[in-house]
KOLZA-419866 format. One record per residue: residue number from 1; x, y, z of N, C-alpha, C, O, CB in turn; residue in one letter. Coordinates in steps of 0.2 Angstrom, whole numbers, plus 5000, padded with zeros to 4 digits. Glycine has a CB too. Layout:
N
   num    n.X    n.Y    n.Z   ca.X   ca.Y   ca.Z    c.X    c.Y    c.Z    o.X    o.Y    o.Z   cb.X   cb.Y   cb.Z   residuo
   NUM      X      Y      Z      X      Y      Z      X      Y      Z      X      Y      Z      X      Y      Z         a
...
***
This chain:
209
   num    n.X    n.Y    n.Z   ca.X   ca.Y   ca.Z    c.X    c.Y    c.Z    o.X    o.Y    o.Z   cb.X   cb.Y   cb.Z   residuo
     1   5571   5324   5460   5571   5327   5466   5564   5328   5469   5559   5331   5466   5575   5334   5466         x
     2   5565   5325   5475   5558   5328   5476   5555   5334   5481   5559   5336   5485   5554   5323   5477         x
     3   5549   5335   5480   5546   5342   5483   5542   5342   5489   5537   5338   5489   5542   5345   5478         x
     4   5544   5347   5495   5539   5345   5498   5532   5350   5499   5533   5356   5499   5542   5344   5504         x
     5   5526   5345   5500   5520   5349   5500   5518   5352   5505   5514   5348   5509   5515   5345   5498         x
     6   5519   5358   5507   5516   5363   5512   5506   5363   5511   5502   5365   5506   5519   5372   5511         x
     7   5507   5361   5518   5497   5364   5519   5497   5372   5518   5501   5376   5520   5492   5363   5528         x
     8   5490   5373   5513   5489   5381   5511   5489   5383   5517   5493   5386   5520   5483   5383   5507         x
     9   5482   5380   5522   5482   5384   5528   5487   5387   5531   5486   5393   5533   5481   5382   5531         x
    10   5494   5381   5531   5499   5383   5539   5503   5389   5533   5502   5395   5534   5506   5374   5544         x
    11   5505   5387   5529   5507   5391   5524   5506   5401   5526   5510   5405   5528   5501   5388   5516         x
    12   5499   5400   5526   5493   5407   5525   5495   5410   5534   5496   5416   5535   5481   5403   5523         x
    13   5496   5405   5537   5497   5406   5544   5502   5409   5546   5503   5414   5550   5496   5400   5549         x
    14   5510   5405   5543   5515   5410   5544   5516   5415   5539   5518   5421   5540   5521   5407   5544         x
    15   5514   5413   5533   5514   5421   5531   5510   5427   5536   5513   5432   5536   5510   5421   5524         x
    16   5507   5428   5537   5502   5432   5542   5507   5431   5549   5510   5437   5550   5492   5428   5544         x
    17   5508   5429   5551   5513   5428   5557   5521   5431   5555   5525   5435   5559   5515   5419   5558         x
    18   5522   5430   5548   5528   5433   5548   5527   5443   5546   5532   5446   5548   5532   5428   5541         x
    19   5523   5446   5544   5521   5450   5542   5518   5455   5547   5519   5461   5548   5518   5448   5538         x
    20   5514   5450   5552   5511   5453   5559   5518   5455   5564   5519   5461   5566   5505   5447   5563         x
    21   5523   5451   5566   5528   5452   5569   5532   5456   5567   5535   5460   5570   5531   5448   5570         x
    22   5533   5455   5561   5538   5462   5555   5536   5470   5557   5539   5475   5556   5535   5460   5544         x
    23   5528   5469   5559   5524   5476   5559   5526   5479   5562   5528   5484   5561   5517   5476   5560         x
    24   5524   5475   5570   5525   5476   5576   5531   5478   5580   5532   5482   5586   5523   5473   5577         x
    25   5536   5475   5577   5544   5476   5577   5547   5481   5574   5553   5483   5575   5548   5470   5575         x
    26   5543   5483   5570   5547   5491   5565   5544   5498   5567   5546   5503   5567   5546   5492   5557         x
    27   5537   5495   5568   5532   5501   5570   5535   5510   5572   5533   5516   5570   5527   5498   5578         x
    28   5541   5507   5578   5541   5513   5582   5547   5516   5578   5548   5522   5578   5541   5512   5590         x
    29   5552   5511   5573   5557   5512   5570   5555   5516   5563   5558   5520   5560   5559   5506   5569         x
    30   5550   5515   5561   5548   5519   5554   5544   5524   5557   5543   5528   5552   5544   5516   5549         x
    31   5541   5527   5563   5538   5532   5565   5542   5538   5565   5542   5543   5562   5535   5531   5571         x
    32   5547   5535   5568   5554   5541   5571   5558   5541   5565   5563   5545   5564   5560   5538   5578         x
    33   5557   5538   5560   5562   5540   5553   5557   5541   5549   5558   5547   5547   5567   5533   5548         x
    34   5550   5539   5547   5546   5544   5542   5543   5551   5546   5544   5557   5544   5540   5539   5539         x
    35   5541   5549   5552   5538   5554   5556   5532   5557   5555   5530   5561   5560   5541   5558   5555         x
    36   5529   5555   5551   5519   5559   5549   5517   5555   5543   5522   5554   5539   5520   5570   5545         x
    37   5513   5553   5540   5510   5549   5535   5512   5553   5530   5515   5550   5525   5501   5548   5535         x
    38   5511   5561   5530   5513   5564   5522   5517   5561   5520   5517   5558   5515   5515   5570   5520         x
    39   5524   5562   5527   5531   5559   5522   5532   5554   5519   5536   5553   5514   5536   5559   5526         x
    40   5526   5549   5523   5525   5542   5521   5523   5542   5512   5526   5539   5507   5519   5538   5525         x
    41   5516   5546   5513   5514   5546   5505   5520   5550   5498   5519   5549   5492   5507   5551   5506         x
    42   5524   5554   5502   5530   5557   5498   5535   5553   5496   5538   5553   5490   5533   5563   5501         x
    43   5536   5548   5501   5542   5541   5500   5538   5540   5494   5541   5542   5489   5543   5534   5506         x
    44   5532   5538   5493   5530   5533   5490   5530   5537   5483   5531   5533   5478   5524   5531   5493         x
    45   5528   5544   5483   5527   5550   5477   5536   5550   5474   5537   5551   5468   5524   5559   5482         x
    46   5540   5548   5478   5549   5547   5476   5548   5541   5474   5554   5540   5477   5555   5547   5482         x
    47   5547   5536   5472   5547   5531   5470   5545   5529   5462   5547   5525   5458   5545   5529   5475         x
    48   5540   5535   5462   5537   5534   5455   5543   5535   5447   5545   5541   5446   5529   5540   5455         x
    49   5546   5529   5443   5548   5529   5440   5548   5534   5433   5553   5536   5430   5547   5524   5439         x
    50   5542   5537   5433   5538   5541   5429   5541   5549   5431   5543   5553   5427   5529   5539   5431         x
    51   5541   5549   5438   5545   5557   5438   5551   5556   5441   5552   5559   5446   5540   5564   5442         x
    52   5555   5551   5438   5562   5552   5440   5564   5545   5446   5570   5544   5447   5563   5560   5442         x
    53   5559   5543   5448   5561   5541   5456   5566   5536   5452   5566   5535   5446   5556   5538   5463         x
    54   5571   5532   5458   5576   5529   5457   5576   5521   5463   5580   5517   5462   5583   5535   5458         x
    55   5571   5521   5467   5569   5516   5472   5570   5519   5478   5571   5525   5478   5573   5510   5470         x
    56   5570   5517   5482   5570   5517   5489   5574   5521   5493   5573   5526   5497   5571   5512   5491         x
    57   5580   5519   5490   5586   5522   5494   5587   5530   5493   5589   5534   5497   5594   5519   5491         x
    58   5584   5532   5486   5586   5538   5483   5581   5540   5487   5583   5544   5491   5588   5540   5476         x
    59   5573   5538   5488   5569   5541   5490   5568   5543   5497   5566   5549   5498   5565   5539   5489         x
    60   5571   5540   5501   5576   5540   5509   5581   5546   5508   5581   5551   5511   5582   5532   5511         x
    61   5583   5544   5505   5588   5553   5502   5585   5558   5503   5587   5563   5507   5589   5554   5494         x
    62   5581   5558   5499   5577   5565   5498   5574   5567   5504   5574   5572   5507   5571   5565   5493         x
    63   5571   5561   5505   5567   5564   5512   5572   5566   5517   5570   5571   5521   5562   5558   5515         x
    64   5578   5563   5518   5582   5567   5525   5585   5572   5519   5590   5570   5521   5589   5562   5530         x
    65   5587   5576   5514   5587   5581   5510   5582   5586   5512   5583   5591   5515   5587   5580   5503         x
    66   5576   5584   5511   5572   5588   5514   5571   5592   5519   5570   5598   5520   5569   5586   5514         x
    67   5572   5585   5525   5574   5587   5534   5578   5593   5534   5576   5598   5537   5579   5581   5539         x
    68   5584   5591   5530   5590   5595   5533   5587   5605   5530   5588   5610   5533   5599   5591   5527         x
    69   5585   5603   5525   5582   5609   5523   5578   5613   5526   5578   5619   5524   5579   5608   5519         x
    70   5573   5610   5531   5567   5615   5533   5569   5616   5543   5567   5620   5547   5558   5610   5531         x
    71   5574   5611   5542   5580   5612   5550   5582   5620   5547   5583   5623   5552   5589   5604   5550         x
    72   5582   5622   5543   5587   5628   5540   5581   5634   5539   5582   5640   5538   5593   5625   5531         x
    73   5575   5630   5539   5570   5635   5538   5565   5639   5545   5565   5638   5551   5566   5632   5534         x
    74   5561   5643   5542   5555   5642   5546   5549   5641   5547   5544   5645   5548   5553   5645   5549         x
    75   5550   5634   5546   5543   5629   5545   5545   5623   5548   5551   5621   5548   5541   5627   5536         x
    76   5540   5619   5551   5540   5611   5555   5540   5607   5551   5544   5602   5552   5534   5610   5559         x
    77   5537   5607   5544   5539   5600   5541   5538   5602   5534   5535   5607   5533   5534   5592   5543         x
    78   5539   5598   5530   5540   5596   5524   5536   5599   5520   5536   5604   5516   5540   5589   5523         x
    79   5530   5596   5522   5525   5598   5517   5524   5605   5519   5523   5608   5514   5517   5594   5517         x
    80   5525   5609   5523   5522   5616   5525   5529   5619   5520   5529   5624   5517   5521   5619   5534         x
    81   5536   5616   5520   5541   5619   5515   5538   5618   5508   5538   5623   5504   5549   5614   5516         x
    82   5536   5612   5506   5536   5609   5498   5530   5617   5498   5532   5621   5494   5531   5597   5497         x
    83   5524   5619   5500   5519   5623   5501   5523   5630   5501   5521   5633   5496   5517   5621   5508         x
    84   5526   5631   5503   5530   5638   5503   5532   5639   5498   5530   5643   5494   5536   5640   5508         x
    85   5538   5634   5497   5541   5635   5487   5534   5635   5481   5535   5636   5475   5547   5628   5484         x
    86   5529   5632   5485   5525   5634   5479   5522   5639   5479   5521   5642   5473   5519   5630   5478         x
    87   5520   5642   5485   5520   5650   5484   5523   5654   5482   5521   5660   5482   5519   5653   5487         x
    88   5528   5653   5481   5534   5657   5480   5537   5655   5472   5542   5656   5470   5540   5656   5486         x
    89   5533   5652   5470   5534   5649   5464   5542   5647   5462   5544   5648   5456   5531   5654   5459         x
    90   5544   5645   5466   5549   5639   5463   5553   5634   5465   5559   5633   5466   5553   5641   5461         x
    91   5546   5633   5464   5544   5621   5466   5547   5621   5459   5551   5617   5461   5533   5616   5468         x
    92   5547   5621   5455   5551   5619   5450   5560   5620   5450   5564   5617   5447   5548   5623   5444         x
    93   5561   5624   5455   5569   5623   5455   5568   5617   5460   5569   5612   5458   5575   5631   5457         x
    94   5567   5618   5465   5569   5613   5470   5569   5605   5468   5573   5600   5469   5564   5614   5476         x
    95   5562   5605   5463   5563   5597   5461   5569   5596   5456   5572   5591   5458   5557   5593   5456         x
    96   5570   5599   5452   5578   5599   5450   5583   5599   5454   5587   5595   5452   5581   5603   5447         x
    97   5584   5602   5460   5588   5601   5466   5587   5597   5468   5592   5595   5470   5589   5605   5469         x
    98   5583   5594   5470   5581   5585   5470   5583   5580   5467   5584   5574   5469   5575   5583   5468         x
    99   5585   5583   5459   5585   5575   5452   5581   5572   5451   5582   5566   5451   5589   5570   5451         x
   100   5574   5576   5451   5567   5572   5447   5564   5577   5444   5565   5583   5444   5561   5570   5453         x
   101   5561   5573   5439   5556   5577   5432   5552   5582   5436   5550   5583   5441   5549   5571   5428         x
   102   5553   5586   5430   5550   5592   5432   5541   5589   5435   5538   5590   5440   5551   5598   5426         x
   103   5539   5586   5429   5532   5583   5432   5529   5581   5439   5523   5581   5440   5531   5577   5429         x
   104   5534   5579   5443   5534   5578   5449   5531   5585   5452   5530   5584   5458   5540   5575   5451         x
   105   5531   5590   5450   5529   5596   5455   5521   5595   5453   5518   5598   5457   5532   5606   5452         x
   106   5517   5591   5450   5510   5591   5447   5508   5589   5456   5505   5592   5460   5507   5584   5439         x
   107   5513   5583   5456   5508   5575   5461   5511   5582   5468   5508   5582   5473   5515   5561   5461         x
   108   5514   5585   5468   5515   5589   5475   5511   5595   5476   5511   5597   5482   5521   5591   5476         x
   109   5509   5597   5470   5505   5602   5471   5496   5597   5475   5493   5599   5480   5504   5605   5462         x
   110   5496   5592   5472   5489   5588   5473   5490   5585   5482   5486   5585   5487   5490   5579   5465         x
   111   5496   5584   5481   5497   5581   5490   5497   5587   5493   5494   5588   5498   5504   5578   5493         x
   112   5500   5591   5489   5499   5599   5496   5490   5601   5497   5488   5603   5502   5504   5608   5492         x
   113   5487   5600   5492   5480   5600   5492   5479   5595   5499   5479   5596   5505   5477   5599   5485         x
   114   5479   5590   5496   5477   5583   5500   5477   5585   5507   5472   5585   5511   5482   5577   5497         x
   115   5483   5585   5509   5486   5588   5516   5483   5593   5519   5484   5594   5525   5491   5590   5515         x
   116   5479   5598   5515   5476   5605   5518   5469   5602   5521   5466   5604   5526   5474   5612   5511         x
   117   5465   5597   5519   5460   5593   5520   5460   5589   5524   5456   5588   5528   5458   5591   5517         x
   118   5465   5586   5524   5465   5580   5529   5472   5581   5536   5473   5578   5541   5467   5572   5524         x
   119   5477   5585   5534   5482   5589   5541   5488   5583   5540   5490   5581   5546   5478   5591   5552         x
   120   5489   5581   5538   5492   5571   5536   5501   5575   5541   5504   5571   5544   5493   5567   5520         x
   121   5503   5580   5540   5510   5580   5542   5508   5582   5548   5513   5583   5552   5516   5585   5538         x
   122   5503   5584   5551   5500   5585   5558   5500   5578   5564   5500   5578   5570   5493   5588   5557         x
   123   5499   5574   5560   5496   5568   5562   5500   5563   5563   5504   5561   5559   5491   5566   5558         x
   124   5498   5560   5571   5504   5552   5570   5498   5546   5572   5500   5541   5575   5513   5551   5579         x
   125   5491   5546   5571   5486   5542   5572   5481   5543   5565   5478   5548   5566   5483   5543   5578         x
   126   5479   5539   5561   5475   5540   5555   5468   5536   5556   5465   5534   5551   5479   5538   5548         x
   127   5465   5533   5562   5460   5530   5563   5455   5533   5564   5450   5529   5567   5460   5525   5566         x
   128   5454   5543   5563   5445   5543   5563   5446   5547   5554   5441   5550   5551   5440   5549   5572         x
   129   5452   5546   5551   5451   5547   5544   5447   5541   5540   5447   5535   5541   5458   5547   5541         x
   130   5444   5545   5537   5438   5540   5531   5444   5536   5525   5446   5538   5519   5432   5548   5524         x
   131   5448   5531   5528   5452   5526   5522   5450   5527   5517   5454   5531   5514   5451   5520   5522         x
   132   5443   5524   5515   5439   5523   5508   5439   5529   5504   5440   5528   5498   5432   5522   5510         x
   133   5439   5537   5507   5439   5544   5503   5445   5543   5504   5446   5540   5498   5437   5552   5506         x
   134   5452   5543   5506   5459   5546   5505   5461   5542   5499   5463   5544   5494   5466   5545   5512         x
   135   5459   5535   5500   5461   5529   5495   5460   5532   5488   5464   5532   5484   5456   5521   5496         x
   136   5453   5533   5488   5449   5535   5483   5455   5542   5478   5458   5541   5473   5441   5539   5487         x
   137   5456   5547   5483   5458   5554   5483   5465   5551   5479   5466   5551   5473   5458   5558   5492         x
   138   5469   5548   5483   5475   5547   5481   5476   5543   5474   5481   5544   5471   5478   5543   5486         x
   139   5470   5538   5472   5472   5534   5466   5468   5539   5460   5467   5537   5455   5470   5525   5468         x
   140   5466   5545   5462   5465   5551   5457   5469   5553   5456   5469   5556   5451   5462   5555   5458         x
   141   5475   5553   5458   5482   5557   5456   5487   5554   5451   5491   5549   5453   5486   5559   5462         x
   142   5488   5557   5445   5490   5553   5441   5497   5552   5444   5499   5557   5447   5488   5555   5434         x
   143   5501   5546   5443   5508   5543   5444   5505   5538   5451   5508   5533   5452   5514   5550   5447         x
   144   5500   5541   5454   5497   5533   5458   5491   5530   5456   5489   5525   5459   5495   5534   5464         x
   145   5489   5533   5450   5483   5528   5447   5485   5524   5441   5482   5521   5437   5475   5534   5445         x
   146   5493   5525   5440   5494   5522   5433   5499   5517   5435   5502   5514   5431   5497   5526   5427         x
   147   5501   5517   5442   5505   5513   5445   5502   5506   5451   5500   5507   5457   5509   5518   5449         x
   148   5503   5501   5448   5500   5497   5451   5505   5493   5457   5505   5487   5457   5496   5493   5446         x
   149   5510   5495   5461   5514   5494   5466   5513   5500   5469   5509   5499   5474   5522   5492   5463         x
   150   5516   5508   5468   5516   5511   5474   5512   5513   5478   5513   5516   5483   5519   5515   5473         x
   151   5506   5512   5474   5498   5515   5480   5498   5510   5485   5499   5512   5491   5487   5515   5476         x
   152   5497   5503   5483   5496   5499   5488   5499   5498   5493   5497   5497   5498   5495   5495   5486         x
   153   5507   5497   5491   5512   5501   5497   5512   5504   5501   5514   5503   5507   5514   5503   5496         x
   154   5510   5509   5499   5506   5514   5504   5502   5516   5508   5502   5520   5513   5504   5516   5503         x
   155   5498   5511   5505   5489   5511   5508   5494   5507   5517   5495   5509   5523   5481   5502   5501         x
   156   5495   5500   5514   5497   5496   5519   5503   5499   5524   5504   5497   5529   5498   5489   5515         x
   157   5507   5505   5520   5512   5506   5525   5508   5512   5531   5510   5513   5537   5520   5509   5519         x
   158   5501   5515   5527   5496   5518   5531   5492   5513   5539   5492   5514   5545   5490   5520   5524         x
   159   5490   5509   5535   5488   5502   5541   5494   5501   5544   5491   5502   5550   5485   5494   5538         x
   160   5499   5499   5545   5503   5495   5548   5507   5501   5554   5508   5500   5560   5508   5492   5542         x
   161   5508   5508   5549   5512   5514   5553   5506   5517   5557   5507   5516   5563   5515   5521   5548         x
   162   5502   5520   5556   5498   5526   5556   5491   5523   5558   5486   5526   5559   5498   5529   5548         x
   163   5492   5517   5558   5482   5515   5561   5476   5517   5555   5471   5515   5557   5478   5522   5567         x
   164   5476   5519   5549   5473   5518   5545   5471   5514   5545   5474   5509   5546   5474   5519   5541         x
   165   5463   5515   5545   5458   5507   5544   5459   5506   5533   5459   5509   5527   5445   5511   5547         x
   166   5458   5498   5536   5460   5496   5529   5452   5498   5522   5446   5496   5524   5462   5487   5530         x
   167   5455   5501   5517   5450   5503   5512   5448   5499   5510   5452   5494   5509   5450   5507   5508         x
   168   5441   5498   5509   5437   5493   5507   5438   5490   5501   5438   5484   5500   5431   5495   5507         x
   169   5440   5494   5495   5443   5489   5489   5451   5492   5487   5453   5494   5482   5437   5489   5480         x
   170   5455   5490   5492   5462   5489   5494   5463   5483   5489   5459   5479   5489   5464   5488   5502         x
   171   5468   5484   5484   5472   5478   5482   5479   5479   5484   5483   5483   5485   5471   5476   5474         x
   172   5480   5469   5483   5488   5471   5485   5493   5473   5477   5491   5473   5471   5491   5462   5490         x
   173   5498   5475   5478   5501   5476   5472   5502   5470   5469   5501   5465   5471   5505   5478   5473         x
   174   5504   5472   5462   5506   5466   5459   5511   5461   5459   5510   5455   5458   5505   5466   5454         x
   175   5517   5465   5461   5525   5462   5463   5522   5458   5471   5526   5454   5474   5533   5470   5466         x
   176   5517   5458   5473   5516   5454   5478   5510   5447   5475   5509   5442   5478   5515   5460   5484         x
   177   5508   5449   5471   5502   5445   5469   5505   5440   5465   5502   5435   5465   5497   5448   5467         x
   178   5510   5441   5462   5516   5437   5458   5519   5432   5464   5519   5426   5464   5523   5442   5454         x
   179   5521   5436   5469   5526   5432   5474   5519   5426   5477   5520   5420   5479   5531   5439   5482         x
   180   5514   5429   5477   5512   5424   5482   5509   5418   5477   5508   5413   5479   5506   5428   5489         x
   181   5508   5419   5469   5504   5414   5465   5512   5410   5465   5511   5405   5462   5500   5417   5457         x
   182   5520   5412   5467   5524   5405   5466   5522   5402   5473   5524   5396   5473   5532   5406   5466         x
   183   5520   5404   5476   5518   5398   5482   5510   5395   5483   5507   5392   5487   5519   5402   5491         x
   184   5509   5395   5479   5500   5393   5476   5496   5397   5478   5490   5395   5477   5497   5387   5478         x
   185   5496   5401   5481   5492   5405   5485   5488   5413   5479   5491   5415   5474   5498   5408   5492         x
   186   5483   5415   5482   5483   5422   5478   5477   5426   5485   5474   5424   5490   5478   5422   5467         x
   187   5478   5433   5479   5474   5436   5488   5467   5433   5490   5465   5432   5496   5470   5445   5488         x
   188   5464   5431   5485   5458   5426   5486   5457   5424   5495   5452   5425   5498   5461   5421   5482         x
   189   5463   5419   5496   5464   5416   5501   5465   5420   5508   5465   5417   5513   5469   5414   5500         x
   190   5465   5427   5507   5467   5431   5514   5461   5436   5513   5458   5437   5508   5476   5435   5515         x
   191   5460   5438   5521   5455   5441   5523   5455   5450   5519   5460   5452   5517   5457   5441   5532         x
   192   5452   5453   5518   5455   5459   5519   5458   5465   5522   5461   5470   5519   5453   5461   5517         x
   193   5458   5464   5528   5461   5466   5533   5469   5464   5536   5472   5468   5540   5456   5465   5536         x
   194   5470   5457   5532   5476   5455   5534   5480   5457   5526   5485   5454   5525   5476   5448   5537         x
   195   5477   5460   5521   5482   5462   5515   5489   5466   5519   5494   5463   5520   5478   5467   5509         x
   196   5488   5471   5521   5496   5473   5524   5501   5470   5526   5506   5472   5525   5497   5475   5528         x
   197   5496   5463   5530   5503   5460   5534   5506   5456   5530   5512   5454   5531   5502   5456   5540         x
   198   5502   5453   5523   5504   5451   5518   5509   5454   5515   5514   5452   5515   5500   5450   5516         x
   199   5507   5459   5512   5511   5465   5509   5519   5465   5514   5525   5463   5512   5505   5474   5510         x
   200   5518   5466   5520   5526   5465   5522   5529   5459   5522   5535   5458   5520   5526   5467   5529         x
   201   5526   5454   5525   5530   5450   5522   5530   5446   5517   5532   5440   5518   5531   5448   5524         x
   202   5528   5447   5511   5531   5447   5503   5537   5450   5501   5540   5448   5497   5527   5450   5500         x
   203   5538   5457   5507   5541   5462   5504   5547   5459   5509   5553   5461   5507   5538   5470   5505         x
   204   5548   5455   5514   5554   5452   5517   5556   5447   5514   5561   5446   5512   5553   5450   5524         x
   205   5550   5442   5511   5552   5436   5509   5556   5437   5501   5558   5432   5499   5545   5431   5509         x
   206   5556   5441   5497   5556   5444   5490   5560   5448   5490   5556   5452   5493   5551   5447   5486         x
   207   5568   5451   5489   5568   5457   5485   5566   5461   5483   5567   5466   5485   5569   5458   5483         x
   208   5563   5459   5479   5559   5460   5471   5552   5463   5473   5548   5463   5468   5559   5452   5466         x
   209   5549   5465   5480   5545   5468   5482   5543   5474   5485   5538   5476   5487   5544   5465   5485         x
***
């Protein structure tokens, strides 16, 4: 059978084309379902295998679990709720009432910090934040510095949602650096500034992203 030979270039060009249109066409769709970068970075904090997460769907869960919760409270979002039960000391029942490791109250205590510095559930624009410090900040926390898929995710789901300027030594994940070495390609080839759009579409072209 035989095979046909794609130019890297044009290759490199719809990938960036498929990824840049992907961006642009969800943008206002994941604003109004995530709603603020924290929640973004908390999807991402549900996700980690390590304190229970279960993938995507369950993480989407939680997060409208959450909603429904602080709809019933008196507080505006999430993190100012996740924040209250820690003062009140019991953020440890609620992540059980979640069905995640108890370990997961560490990485939320660290975001609730994180959030007091930078206002992340305040915010629906992240372009006069310092990328390079949050990037930094975030891959100090353990469950994202031992995870080499959910930071980068993030990073890019930050660029793509949120206007985050892309951090200077951003990598892409590795489920994506796999997808792109079956088409001959590696990040090598792309700019650094166009890693995100990469990142999305890998993540259309692949399941498994």
């Amino acid at each position: 059978m035989s095979t046909v030979q794609v130019d890297k270039g044009l290759l490199k060009k719809l990938i960036l084309k498929l990824g840049k249109t992907e961006a642009e066409r969800s943008v206002h769709i994941w604003r109004e379902i995530i709603q603020n970068p924290f929640n973004n970075i908390l999807i991402g904090a549900f996700n980690i295998v390590k304190f229970g997460g279960k993938g995507d769907h369950y993480a989407f869960k939680t997060l409208y679990d959450l909603k429904y919760r602080i709809a019933k409270s008196n507080v505006s979002t999430i993190a100012e709720f996740i924040e209250k039960r820690i003062n009140s000391r019991d953020l440890d029942e609620l992540i059980k009432e979640l069905g995640f490791a108890q370990e997961l109250g560490k990485i939320l205590e660290k975001l609730i910090d994180l959030n007091k510095r930078y206002n992340l559930d305040k915010k629906t624009d992240l372009c006069e934040i310092d990328a390079n410090e949050l990037y930094t900040e975030l891959k100090d926390i353990e469950g994202f510095s031992e995870d080499g898929t959910i930071l980068p995710w993030i990073i890019c789901d930050l660029v793509r949602i949120w206007n985050l300027k892309v951090p200077k030594d951003l990598k892409l994940s590795e489920k994506v650096i796999k997808e792109l070495e079956k088409l001959g390609l590696s990040p090598n080839d792309f700019d650094l500034k166009e890693y995100p759009y990469v990142d999305s579409a890998m993540f259309i072209l692949s399941k498994d992203c």
